[in-house]
C-alpha atoms as an extended CHARMM CRD file, in Angstrom:
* protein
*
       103  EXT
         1         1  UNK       CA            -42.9750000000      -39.6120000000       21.1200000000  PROA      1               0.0000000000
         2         2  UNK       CA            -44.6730000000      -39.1080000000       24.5120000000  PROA      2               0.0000000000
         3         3  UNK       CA            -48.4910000000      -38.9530000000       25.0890000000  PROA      3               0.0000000000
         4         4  UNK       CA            -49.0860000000      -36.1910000000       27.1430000000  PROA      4               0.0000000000
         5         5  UNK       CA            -53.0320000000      -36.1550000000       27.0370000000  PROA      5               0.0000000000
         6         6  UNK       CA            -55.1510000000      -39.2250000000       26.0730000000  PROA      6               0.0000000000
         7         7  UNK       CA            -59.3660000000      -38.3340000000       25.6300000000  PROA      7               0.0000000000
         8         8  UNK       CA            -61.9640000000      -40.0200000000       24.3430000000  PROA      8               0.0000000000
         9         9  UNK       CA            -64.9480000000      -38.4630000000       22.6840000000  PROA      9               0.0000000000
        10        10  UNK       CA            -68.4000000000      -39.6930000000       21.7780000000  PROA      10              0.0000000000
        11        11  UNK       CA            -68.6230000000      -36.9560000000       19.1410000000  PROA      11              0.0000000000
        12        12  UNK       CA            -72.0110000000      -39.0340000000       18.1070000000  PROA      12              0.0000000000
        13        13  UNK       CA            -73.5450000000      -38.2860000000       21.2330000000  PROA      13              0.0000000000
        14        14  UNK       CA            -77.1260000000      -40.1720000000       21.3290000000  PROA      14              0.0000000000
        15        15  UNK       CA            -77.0620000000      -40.7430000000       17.5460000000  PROA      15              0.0000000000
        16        16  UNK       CA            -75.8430000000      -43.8630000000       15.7390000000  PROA      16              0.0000000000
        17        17  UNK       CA            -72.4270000000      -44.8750000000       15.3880000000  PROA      17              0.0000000000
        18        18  UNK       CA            -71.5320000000      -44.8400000000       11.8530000000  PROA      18              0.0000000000
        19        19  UNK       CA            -68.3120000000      -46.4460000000        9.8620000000  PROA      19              0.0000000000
        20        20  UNK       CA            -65.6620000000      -43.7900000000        8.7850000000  PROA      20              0.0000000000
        21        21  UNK       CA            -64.3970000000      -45.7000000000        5.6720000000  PROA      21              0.0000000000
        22        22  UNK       CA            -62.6790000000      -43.1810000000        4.0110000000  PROA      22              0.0000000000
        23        23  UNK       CA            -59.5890000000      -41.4500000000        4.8720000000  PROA      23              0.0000000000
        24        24  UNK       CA            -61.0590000000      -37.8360000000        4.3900000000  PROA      24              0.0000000000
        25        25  UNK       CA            -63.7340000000      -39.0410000000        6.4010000000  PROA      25              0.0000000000
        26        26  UNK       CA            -61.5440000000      -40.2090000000        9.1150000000  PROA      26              0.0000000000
        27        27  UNK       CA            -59.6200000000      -36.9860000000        9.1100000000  PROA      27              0.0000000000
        28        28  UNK       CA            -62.6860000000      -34.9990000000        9.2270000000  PROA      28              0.0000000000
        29        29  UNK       CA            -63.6530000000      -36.9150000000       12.2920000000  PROA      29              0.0000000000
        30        30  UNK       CA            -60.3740000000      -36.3920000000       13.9560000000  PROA      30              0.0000000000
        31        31  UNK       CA            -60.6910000000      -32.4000000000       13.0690000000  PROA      31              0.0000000000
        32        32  UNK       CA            -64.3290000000      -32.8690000000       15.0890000000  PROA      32              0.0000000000
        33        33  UNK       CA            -62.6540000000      -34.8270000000       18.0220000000  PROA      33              0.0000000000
        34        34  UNK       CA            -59.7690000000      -32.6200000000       18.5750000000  PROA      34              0.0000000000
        35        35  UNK       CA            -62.7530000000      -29.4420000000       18.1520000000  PROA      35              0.0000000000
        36        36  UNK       CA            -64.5790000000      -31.3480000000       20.7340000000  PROA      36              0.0000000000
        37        37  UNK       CA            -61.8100000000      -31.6370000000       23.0900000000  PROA      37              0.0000000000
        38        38  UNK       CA            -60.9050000000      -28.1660000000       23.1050000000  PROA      38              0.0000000000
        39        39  UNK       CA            -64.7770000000      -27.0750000000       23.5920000000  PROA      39              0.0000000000
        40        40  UNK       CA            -64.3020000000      -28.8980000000       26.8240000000  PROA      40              0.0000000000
        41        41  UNK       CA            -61.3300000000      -28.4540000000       28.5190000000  PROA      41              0.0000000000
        42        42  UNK       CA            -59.8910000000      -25.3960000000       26.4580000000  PROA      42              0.0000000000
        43        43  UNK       CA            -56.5340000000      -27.5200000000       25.7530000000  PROA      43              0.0000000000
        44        44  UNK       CA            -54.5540000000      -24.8890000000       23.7470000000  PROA      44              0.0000000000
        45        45  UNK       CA            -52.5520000000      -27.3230000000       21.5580000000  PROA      45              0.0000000000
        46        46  UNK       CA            -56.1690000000      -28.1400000000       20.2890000000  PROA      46              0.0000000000
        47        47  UNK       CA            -57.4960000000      -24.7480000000       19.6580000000  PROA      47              0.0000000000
        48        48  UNK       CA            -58.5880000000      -24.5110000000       16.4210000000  PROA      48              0.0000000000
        49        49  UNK       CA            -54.9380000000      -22.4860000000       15.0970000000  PROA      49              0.0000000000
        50        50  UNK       CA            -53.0910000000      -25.0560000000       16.6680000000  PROA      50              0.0000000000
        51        51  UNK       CA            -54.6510000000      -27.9240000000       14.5930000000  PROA      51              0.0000000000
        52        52  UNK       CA            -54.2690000000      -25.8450000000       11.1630000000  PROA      52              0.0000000000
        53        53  UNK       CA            -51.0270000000      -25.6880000000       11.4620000000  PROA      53              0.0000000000
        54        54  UNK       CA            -50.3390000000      -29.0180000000       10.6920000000  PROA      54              0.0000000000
        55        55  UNK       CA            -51.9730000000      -29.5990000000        7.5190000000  PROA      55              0.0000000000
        56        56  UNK       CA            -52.1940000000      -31.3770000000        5.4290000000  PROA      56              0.0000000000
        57        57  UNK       CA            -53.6140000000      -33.8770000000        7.7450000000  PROA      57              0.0000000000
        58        58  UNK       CA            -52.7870000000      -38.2490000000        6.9270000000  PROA      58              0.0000000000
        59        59  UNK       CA            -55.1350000000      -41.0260000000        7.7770000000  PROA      59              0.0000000000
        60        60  UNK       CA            -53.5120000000      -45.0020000000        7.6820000000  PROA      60              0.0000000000
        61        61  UNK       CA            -55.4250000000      -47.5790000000        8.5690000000  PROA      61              0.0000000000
        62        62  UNK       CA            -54.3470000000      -50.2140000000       10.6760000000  PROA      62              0.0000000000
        63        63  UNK       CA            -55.9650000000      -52.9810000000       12.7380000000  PROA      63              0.0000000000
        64        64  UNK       CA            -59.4650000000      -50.9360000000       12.0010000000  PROA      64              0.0000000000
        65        65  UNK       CA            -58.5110000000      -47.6100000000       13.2270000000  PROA      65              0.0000000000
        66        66  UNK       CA            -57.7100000000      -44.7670000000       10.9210000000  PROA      66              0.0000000000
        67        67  UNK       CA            -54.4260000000      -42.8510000000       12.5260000000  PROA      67              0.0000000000
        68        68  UNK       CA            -54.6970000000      -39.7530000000       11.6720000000  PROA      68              0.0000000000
        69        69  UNK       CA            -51.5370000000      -36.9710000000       11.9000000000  PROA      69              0.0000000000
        70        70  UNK       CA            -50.7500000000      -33.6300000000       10.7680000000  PROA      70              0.0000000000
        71        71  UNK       CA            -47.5550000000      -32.7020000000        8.7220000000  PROA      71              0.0000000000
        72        72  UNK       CA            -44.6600000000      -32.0410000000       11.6550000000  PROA      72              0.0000000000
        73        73  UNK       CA            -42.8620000000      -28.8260000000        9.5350000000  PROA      73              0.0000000000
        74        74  UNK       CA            -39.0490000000      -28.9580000000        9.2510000000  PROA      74              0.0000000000
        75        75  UNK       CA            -37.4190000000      -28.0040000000       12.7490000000  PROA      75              0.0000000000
        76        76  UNK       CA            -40.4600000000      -28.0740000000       14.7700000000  PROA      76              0.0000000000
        77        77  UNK       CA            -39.8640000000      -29.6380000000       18.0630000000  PROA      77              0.0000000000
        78        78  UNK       CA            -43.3070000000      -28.9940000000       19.9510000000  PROA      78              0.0000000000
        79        79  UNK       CA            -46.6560000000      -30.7250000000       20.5350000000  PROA      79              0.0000000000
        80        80  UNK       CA            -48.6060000000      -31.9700000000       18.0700000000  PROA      80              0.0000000000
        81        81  UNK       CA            -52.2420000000      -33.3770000000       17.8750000000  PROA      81              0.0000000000
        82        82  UNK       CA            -52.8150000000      -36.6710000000       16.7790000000  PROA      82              0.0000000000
        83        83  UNK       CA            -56.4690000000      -38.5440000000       16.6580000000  PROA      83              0.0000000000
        84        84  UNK       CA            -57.4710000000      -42.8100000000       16.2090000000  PROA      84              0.0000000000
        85        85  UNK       CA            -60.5180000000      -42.9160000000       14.8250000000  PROA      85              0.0000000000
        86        86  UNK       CA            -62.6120000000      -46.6270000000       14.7330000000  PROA      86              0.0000000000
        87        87  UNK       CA            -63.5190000000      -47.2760000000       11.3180000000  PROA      87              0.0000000000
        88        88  UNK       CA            -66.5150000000      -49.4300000000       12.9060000000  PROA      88              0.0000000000
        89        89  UNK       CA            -68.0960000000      -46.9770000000       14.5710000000  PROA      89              0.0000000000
        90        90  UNK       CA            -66.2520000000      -43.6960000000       14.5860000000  PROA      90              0.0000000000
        91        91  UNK       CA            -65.3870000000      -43.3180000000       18.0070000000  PROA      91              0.0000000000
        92        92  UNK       CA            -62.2950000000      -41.0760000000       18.4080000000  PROA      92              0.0000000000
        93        93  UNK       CA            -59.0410000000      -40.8570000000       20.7170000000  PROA      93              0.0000000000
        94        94  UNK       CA            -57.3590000000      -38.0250000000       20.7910000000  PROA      94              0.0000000000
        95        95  UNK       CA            -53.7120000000      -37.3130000000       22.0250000000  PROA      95              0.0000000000
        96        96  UNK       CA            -51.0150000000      -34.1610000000       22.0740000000  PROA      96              0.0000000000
        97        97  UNK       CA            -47.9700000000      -35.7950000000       21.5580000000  PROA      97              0.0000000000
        98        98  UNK       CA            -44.7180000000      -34.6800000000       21.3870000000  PROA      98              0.0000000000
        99        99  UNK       CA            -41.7750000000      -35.2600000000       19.6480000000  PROA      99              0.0000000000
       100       100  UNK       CA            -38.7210000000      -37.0410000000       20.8830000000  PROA      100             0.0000000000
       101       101  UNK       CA            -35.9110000000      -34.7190000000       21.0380000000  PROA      101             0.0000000000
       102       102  UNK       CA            -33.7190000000      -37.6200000000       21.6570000000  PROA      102             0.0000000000
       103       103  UNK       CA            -33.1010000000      -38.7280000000       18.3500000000  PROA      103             0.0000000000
């Protein structure tokens, strides 16, 4: 896969960082991140059609982030948003990514 865009988003803003210990909770986080990405910079593999798409939506965790990703359909070949979430204290990282035609 290549990264093609990498943000990071206080979706907190002042409030308190809070623990995202589930993985519905980290996938609802990562729905708010990419949300919050697109209300910024109008990225249109974020708009909020692009994201449904993909569902159902998976969260792992590893190394305390949650890695969230969305279902990639049979034969699709595009971009595809993809969100780390902190389970310490939220914080997420969003990236399009897209899939390696390669193999």
């Amino acid at each position: 896969m290549i990264a093609l865009c990498l943000l990071g988003c206080d979706l907190w803003g002042a409030s308190k960082p809070q623990p995202v210990e589930t993985p519905e909770a980290a996938i609802a986080a990562a729905k708010d991140g990419f949300q919050g990405v697109y209300d910024k910079t109008s990225w249109p593999d974020l708009r909020p059609e692009s994201v449904a798409r993909f569902e159902p939506y998976m969260a792992t965790l590893r190394d305390d982030w949650w890695e969230v990703v969305g279902t990639r359909h049979a034969g699709y070949q595009g971009r595809m948003p993809r969100a780390c979430v902190a389970r310490t204290n939220g914080r997420v990282e969003v990236t399009v990514d897209e899939h390696d035609k390669r193999r």
